[in-house]
N, C-alpha and C positions, 0 to 999 in steps of 0.2 A: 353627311359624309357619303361619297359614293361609295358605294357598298363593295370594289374592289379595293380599293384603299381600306375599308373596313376590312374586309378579309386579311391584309398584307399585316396593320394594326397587330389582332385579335393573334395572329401567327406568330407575329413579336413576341407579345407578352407571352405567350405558351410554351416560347422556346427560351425566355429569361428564365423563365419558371423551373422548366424543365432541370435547365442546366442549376439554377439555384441549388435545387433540390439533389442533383447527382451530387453536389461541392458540401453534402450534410453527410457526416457518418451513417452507415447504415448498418442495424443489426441483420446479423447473418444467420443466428441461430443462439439459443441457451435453453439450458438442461438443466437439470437438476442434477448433480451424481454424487449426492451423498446426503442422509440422513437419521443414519443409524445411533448417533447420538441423542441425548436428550434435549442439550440446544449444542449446537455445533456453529462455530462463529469464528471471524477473525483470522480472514484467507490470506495464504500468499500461492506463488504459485514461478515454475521454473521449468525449462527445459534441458536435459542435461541428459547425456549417452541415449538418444535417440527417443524418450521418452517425457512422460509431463508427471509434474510432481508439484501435488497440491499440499500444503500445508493447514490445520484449523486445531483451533482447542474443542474438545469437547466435555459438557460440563450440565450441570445440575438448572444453569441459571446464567445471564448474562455477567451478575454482579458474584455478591461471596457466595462461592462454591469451587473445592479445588476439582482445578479442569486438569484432564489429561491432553497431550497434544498428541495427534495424530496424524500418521502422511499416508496418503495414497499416489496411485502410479496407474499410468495408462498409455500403452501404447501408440494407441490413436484420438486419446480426447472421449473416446464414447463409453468402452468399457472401462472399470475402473476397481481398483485392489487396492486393499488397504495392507501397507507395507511393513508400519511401525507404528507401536502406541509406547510413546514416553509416558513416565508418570514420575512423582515423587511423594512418597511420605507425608500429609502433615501440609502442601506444598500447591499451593495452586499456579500451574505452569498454564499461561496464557498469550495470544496474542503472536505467535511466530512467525519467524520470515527466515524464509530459504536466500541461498547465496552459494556460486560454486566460486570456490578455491583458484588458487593457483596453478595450486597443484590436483585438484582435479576433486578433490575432496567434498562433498556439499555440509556445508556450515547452517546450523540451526543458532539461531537467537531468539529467546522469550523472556517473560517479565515471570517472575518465580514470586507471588505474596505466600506472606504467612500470616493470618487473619489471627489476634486478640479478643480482648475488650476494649479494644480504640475502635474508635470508627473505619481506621480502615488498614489495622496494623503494620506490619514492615514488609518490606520489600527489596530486593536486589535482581541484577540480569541474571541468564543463565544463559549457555551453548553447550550443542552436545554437536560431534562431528560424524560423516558418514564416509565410504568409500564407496558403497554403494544402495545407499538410501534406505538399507533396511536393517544393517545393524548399527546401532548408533552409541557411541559411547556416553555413560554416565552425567546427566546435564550439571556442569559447574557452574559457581557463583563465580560475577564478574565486578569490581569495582566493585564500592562501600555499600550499605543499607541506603535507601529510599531512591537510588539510581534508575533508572530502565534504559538500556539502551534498544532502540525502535526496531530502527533497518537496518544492516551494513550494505556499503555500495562499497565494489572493490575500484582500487583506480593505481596502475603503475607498481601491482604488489604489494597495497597494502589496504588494510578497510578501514572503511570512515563511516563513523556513524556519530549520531544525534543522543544524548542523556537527558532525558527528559525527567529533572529535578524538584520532589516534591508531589504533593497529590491530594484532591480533594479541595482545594482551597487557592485560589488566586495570591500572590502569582505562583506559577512553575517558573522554571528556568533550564535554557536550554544550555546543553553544555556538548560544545562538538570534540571528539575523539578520535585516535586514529592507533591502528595496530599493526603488525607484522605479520600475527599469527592468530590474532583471535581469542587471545587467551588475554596479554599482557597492554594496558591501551594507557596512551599517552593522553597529556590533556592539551588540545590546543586554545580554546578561548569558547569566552562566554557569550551564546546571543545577547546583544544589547539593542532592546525594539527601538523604535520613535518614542520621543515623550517619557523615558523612562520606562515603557509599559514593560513589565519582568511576567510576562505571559507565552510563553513560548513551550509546545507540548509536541504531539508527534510531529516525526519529521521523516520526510524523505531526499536524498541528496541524490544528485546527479551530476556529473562531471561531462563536459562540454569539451569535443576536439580542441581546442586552445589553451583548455589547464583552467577554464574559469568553472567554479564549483555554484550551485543553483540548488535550494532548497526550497522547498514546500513545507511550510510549517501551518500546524493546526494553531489558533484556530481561523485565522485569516492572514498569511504572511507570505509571501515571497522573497526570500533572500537572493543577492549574488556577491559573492568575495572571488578575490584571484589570488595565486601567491602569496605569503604565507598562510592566507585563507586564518588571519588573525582581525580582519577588517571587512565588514561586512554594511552593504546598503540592502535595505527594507521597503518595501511595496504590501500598502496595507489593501487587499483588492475588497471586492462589495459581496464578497460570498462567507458565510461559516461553511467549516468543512469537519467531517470527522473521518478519520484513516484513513489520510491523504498520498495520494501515489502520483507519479508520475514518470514517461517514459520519453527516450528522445528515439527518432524512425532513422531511417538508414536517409531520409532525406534532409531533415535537419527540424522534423516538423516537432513539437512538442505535445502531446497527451497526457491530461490528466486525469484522474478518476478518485473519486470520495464520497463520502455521505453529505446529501444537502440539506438544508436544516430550512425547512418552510412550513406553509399552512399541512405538509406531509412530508416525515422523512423518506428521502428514495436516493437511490444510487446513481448518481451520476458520470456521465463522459463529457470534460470540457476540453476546447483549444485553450492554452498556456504558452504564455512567452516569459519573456524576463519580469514583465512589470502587470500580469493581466492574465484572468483565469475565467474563462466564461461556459457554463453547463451548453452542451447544445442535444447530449442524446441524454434520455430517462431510460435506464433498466429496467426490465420488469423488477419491482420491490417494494419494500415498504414496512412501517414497526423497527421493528431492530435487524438492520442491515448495515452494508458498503464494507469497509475492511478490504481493498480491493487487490487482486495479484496482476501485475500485466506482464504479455511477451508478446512478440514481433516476431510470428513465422509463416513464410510462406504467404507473405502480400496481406497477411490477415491479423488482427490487434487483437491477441486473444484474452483474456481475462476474468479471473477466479473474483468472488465474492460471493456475500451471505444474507439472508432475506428471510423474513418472518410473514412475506405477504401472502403465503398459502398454507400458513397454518404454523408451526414449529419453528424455530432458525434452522437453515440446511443452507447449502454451499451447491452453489453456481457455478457453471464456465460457458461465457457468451464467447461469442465470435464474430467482430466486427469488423466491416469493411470499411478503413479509409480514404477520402476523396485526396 
């Protein structure tokens, strides 16, 4: 090959490359900014009156030990105050996810266990509400014993969330919901997977400019139903995931984020559509992590989550750039 044609070549491929490369998520930065619990785990995370607000339990232990939940607040993302620490009695409060109101209110949801001599005693939701993140009222039981409800996503004034039915033992079942107010929730219908499978656990919903509703369910599921959202089709993808999240961009692009389940657990960022979820960035992490929070501000994907790979679980906030 004459060696200018070689040159033209070699210039090709560097500029496919190049550009490959800009069309990959890119981490922009992540922190640490919290570990003053003993394991601290199971992020959400929200922007709300000009500020960011992280959510996590903190607790003795991943597993039986009642956790307190705790929120922090930060200005700018870097420094960071801790706002409020819920607790209850007797009461392990775990796993919360933040949600603002209607009315402007920020809404707490967790899973509230009460540990026995069963393996893994009872269980019901809780919520407690805020007006301004730092007093919060008294967290109430929601629907029956062994319920959890996950996430709420608000959509046209009202919240929808997931009941993730049963525990410890194949199958769960998922049971979707919907409220007024956060307190009082109606039932609308039960996931029913492929093949019968009655395996369906955390979930996160998202609602699509059209009215069509899109779930992410653990531990490998993609749902989509429309109207009545009583009728649902299933996409079993090739990934397990654990506290699965997902966000849609002011473009129409989809982001996911979860724990991957491989030769190493680590946190993941994948692209997601209706029918397909594929990892493409690895967070710094590893041991017991993911649980992940995401927001979309300011041209930047930012996102709370939790990691034992330097030692303790503590809680994370990256800042990633999307192509």
């Amino acid at each position: 090959m004459r060696p200018l044609i070689l040159w033209v070549v070699i210039g090709l491929f560097l500029t496919v490359d190049r550009e490959l490369t800009a069309a990959e998520p890119q981490l922009v930065s992540v922190k640490k900014i919290w570990d003053a619990g003993e394991h601290n785990a199971f992020t959400d995370l929200v922007r709300h009156h000009g500020c960011w607000w992280v959510t996590f339990r903190e607790a003795e232990k991943h597993g039986k030990s009642n956790g307190k939940v705790r929120v922090i607040v930060s200005e700018d993302g870097v420094a960071w105050n801790s706002a409020a620490l819920l607790a209850q009695r007797g009461v392990d409060l775990r796993d919360p996810k933040l949600s603002v109101m209607p009315d402007g209110r920020l809404m707490l949801i967790m899973g509230g266990s009460v540990y026995d001599t069963s393996k893994y005693g009872t269980r019901s939701p809780r919520v407690s509400f805020s007006k301004d993140g730092r007093q919060w009222t008294e967290p109430a039981k929601l629907l029956a014993e062994d319920h959890w409800l996950w996430r709420v996503t608000w959509h046209k004034g009202q919240a929808w969330s997931v009941s993730k039915l049963g525990e410890g033992s194949d199958p769960r079942r998922g049971m979707l919901y919907r409220s007024n107010d956060g307190l009082d929730w109606e039932w609308i219908t039960e996931f029913r997977l492929p093949n019968n499978i009655w395996n369906a656990s955390e979930t996160t919903l998202r609602f699509m400019p059209d009215g069509e509703l899109i779930a992410l369910t653990r531990p490998h599921w993609i749902g989509t139903s429309r109207p009545p959202y009583k009728e649902w089709s299933w996409t079993k993808i090739g990934e397990n995931m654990g506290g699965p999240n997902f966000i849609r961009l002011p473009n129409g692009q989809l982001w996911a984020a979860a724990r991957r389940y491989g030769e190493k657990r680590v946190t993941v960022l994948a692209r997601m559509d209706r029918n397909a979820y594929q990892p493409v960035l690895t967070l710094p992490s590893g041991g017991d992590n993911s649980y992940p929070g995401l927001v979309w501000h300011d041209g930047l994907l930012w996102m709370s989550y939790y990691s034992s790979h330097e030692g303790k679980a503590s809680i994370y906030l990256a800042q990633i750039k999307i192509p």
